[in-house]
C-alpha positions in Angstrom: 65.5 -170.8 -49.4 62.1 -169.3 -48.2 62.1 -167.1 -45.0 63.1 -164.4 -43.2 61.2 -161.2 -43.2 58.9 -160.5 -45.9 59.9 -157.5 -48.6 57.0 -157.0 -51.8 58.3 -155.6 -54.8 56.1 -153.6 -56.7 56.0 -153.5 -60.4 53.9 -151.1 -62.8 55.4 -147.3 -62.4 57.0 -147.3 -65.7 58.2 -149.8 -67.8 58.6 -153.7 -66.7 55.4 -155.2 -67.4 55.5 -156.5 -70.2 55.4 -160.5 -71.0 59.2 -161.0 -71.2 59.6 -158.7 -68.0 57.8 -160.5 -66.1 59.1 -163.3 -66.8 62.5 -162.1 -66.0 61.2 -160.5 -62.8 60.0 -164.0 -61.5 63.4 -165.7 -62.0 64.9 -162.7 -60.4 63.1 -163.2 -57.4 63.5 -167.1 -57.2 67.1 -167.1 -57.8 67.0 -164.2 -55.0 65.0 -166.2 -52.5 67.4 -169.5 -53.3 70.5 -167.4 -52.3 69.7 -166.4 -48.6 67.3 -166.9 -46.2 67.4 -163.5 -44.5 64.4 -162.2 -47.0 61.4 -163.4 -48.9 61.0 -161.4 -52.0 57.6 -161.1 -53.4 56.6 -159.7 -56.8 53.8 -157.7 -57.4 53.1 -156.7 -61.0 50.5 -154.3 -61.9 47.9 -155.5 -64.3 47.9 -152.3 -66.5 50.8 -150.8 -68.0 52.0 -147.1 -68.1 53.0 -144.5 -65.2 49.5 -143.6 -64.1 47.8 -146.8 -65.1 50.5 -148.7 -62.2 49.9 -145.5 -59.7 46.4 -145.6 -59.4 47.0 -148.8 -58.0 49.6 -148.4 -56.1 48.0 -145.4 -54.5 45.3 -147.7 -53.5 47.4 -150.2 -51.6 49.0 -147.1 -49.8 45.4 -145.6 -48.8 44.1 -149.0 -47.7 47.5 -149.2 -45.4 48.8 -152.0 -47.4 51.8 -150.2 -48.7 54.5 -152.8 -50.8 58.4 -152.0 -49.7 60.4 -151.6 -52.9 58.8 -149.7 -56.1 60.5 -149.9 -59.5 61.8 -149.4 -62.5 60.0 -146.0 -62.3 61.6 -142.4 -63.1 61.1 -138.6 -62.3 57.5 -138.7 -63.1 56.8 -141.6 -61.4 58.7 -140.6 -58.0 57.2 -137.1 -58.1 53.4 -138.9 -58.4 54.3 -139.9 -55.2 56.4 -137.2 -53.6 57.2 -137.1 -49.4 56.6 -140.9 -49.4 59.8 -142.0 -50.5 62.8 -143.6 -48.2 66.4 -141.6 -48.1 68.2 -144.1 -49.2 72.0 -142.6 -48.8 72.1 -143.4 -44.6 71.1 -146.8 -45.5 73.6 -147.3 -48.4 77.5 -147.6 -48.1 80.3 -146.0 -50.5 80.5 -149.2 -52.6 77.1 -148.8 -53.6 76.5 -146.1 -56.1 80.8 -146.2 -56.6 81.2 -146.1 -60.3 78.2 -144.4 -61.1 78.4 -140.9 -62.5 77.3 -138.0 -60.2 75.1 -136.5 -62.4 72.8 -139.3 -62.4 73.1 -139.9 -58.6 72.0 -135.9 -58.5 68.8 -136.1 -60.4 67.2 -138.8 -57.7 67.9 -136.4 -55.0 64.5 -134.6 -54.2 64.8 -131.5 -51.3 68.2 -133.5 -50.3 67.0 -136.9 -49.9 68.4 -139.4 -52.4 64.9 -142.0 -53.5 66.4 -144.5 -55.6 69.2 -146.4 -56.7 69.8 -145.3 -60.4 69.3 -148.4 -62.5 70.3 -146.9 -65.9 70.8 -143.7 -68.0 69.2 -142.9 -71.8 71.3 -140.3 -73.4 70.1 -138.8 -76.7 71.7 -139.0 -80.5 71.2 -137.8 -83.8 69.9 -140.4 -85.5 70.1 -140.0 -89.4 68.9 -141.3 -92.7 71.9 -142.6 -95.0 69.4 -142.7 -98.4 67.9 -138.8 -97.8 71.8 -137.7 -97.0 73.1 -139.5 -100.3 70.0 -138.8 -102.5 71.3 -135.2 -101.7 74.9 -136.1 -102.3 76.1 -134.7 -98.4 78.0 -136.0 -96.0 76.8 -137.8 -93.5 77.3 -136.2 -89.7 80.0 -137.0 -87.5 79.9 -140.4 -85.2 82.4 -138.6 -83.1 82.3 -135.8 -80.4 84.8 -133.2 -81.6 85.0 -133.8 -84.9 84.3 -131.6 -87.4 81.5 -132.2 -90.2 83.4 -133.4 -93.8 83.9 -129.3 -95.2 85.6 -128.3 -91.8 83.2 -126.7 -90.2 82.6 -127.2 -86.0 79.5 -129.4 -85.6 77.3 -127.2 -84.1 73.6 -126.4 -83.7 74.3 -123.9 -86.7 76.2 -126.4 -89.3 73.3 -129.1 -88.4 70.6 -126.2 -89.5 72.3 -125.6 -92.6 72.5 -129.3 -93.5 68.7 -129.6 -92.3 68.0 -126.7 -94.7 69.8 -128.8 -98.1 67.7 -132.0 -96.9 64.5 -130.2 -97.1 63.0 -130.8 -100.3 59.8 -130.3 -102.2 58.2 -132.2 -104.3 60.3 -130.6 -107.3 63.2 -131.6 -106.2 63.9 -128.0 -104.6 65.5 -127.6 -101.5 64.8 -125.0 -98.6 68.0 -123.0 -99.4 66.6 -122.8 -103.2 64.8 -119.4 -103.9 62.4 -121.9 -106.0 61.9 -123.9 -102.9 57.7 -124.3 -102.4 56.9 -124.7 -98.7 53.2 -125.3 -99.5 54.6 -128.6 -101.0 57.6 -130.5 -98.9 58.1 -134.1 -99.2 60.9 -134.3 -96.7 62.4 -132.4 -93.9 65.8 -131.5 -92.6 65.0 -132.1 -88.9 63.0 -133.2 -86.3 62.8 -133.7 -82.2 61.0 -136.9 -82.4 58.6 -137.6 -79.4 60.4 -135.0 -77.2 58.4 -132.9 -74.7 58.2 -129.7 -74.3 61.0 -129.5 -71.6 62.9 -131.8 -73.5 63.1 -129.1 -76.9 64.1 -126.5 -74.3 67.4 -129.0 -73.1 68.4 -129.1 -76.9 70.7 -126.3 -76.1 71.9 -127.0 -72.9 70.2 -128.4 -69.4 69.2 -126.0 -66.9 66.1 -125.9 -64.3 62.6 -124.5 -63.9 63.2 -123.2 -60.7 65.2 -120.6 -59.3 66.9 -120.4 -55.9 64.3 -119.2 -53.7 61.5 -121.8 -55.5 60.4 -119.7 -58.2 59.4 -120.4 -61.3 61.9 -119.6 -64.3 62.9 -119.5 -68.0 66.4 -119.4 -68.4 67.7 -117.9 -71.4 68.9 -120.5 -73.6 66.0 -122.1 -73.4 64.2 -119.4 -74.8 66.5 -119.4 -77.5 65.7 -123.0 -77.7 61.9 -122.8 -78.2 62.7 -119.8 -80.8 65.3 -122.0 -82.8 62.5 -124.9 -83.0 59.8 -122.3 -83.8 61.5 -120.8 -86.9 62.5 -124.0 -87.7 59.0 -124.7 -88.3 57.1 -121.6 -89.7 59.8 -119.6 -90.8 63.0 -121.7 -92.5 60.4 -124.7 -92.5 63.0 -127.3 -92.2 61.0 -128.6 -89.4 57.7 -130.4 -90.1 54.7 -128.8 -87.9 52.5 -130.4 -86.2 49.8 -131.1 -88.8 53.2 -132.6 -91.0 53.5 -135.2 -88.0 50.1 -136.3 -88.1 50.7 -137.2 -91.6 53.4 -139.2 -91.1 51.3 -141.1 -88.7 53.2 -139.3 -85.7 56.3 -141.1 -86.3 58.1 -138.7 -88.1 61.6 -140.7 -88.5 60.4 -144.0 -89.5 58.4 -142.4 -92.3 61.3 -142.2 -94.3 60.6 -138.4 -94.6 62.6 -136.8 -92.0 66.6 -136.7 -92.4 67.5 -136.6 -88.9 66.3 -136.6 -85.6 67.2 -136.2 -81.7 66.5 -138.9 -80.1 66.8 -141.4 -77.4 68.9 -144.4 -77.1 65.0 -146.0 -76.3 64.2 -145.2 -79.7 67.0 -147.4 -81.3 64.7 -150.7 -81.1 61.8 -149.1 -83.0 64.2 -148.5 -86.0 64.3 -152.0 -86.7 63.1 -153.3 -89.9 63.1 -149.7 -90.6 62.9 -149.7 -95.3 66.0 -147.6 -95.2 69.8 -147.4 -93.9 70.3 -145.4 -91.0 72.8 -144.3 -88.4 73.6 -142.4 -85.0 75.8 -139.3 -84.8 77.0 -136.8 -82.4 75.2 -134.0 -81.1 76.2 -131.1 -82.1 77.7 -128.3 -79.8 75.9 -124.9 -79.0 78.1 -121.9 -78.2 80.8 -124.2 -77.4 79.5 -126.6 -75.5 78.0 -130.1 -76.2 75.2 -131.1 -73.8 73.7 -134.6 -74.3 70.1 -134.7 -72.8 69.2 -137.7 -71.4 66.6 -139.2 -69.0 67.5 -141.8 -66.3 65.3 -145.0 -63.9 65.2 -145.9 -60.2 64.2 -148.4 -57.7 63.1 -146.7 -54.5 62.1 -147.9 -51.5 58.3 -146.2 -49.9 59.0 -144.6 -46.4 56.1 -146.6 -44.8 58.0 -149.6 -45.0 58.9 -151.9 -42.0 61.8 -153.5 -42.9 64.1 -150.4 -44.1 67.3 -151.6 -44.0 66.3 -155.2 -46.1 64.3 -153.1 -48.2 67.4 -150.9 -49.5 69.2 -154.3 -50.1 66.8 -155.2 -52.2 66.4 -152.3 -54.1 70.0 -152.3 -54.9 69.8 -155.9 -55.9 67.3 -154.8 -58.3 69.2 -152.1 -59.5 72.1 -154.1 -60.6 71.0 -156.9 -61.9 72.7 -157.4 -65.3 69.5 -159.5 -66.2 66.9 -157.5 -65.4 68.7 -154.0 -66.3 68.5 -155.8 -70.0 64.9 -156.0 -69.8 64.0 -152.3 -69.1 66.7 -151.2 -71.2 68.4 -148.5 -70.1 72.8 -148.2 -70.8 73.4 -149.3 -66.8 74.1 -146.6 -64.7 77.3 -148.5 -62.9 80.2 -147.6 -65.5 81.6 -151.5 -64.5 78.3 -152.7 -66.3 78.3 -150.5 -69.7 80.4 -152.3 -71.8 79.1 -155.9 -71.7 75.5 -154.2 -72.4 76.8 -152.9 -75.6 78.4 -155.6 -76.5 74.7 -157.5 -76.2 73.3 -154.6 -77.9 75.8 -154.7 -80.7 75.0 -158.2 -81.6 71.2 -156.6 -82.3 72.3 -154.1 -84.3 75.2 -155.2 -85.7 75.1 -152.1 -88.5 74.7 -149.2 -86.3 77.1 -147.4 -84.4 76.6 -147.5 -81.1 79.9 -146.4 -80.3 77.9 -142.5 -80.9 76.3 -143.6 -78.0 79.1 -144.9 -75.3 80.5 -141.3 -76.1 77.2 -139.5 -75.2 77.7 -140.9 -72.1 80.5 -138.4 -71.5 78.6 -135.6 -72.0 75.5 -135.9 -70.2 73.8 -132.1 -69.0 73.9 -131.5 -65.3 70.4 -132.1 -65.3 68.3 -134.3 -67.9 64.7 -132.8 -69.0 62.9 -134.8 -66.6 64.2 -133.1 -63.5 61.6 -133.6 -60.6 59.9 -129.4 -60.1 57.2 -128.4 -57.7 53.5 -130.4 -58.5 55.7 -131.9 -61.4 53.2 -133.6 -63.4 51.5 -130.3 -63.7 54.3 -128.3 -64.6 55.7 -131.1 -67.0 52.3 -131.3 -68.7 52.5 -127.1 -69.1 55.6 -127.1 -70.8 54.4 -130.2 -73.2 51.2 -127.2 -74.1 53.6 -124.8 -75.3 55.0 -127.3 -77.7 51.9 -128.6 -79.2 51.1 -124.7 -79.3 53.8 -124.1 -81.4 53.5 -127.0 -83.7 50.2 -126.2 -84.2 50.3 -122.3 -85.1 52.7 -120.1 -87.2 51.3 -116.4 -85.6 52.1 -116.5 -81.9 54.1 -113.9 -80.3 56.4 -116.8 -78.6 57.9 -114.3 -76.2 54.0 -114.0 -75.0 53.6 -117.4 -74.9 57.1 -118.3 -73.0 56.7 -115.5 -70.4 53.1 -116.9 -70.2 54.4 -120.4 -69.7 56.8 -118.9 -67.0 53.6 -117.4 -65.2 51.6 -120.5 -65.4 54.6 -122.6 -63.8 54.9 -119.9 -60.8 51.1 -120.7 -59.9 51.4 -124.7 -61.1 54.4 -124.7 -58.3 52.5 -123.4 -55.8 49.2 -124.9 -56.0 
């Protein structure tokens, strides 16, 4: 039934326009607008895809003063594009609401206090590994399981992963980089990659942390020095890491060359793999100093503080939000725990060889923060962080230290501009 007050929906800050999304959109709203009569819900779907693409348009609606009411699926970058003009959602919401959804992921939508969204899903990160190149070399694989230790006994940590990395680097004698024969000027396969990550996202790979310190300052906390060190040797130095220029070969998809043994990933990456010309799995990440600390990023539906109709805005934003139908569309593991395992059960029946089970664990180990925490002017200082790393895949001679307290520098003015 048609009626009631009037509540647009606007899609195209992220992912969700696609064909199929669409589609699935448009039933959404008419079984929505069947089921009461309280409000109309009307789709709006932007005609170009991507993050900026959707917010050039959506910044046009808002600057004519024909703002929609409800904005998503759309994540950190997308609610930081348009920071200050997003609802608080928490007075609006009751405790049933975001119940069974884990803090962590409620904490990275709040912005100076203020939560903006209802979390819609979570996308924690996995080793994903290549079964030929790890029996080729006669090793076992990694572990599937948090905890347990790698086939000789040793912890699976950072360390143990490098060594491995090191035997499944090979040239194109057959030599591998622990081999004093080993010729770096001719690899044909590496250890180790990070797979599309950005530059923020290399820094989480041994542990989460934030940009900013307490009084608003730009930072670089210490492990994640370490962090941009360990990938930089990786490269230029124990060369178990392909470089930038080793990418571009591969045609920038390092993993589904066939000539990378593992990589950290997303769970977003798993649909890529298929039809991949070779057998390959998901393991655990491995632990650093201790502690295991699964990266991950994480989507919204927010509602714009310009909006008339607040309180049937927020209803329709969590409707959105946990919509069995709609969350399989965009993806994501649901961020209400209630939801998680009949989506893996769906995603099973798609990848009925791969063990997802590596990634229902992750789960339990998500960082207190993913990579894509919200900073000050965060595109800018996102985009800073994604120079260093093209900086360091694309030259073996920098002083790094130079370059990181540079990047620290950079971020101070970025975050005040």
């Amino acid at each position: 039934m048609l009626g009631g007050v009037q509540i647009r929906w606007f899609v195209g800050l992220g992912t969700g326009t696609s064909a199929a999304a669409r589609a699935g959109a448009a039933t959404f709203v008419d079984a929505f607008n069947g089921s009461q009569d309280e409000i109309e819900l009307v789709l709006e779907v932007s005609p170009v895809g991507g993050v900026y693409g959707g917010a050039d348009l959506l910044r046009s609606q808002i600057e004519a003063g024909y703002p929609p009411d409800v904005i998503g699926p759309t994540g950190q970058l997308g609610v930081s594009l348009f920071r200050g003009l997003w609802l608080d959602l928490e007075p609006l919401l009751v405790d049933d609401d975001l119940s069974g959804i884990d803090s962590a992921i409620i904490d990275a939508l709040r912005v100076e206090g203020h939560l903006v969204g209802v979390p819609t899903g979570v996308n924690p990160s996995v080793i994903y590994y290549n079964r030929d190149l790890f029996d080729a070399a006669d090793l076992a694989y990694p572990p599937h399981r948090y905890g347990e230790p790698y086939a000789d006994g040793d912890t699976w940590t950072i360390e143990k992963m490098e060594e491995i990395a090191m035997r499944l680097t090979v040239d194109a004698s057959g030599n591998d980089a622990t081999s004093p024969e080993f010729d770096p000027n001719r690899i044909g396969q590496w250890g180790f990659h990070w797979q599309w990550e950005s530059g923020r996202g290399l820094a989480h790979f041994l542990g989460s942390g934030t940009a900013v310190d307490a009084a608003g300052n730009a930072t670089i906390p210490d492990h994640w020095r370490e962090a941009f060190h360990w990938y930089y040797d990786g490269m230029w130095e124990k060369e178990f890491i392909p470089t930038g220029g080793d990418v571009g070969r591969m045609k920038g998809n390092s993993f589904a060359s066939g000539k990378v043994a593992m990589v950290r990933s997303y769970l977003w990456y798993l649909p890529r793999l298929v039809g991949a010309p070779f057998d390959w799995d998901m393991a655990a990440i491995p632990s650093y100093e201790g502690t295991v600390t699964v990266d991950w990023s994480s989507g919204m539906v927010g509602v714009l503080n310009a909006t008339a109709h607040p309180r049937e805005a927020v209803l329709v934003a969590h409707a959105l939000a946990t919509s069995p139908e709609l969350l399989a569309l965009w993806g994501d593991v649901p961020a209400l725990e209630s939801m998680q395992p009949s989506f893996f059960e769906a995603l099973a029946k798609k990848h009925p060889d791969v063990d997802l089970q590596v990634a229902v664990d992750s789960l339990e180990y998500l960082g207190f923060l993913p990579h894509t925490t919200i900073m000050p002017n965060h595109p800018a200082a996102y985009a800073r962080f994604d120079d260093l790393r093209d900086l360091m895949s694309a030259r073996g001679d920098l002083d790094l230290d130079v370059e990181i307290d540079k990047l620290e520098s950079d971020l101070q003015a970025i975050f005040i501009e």
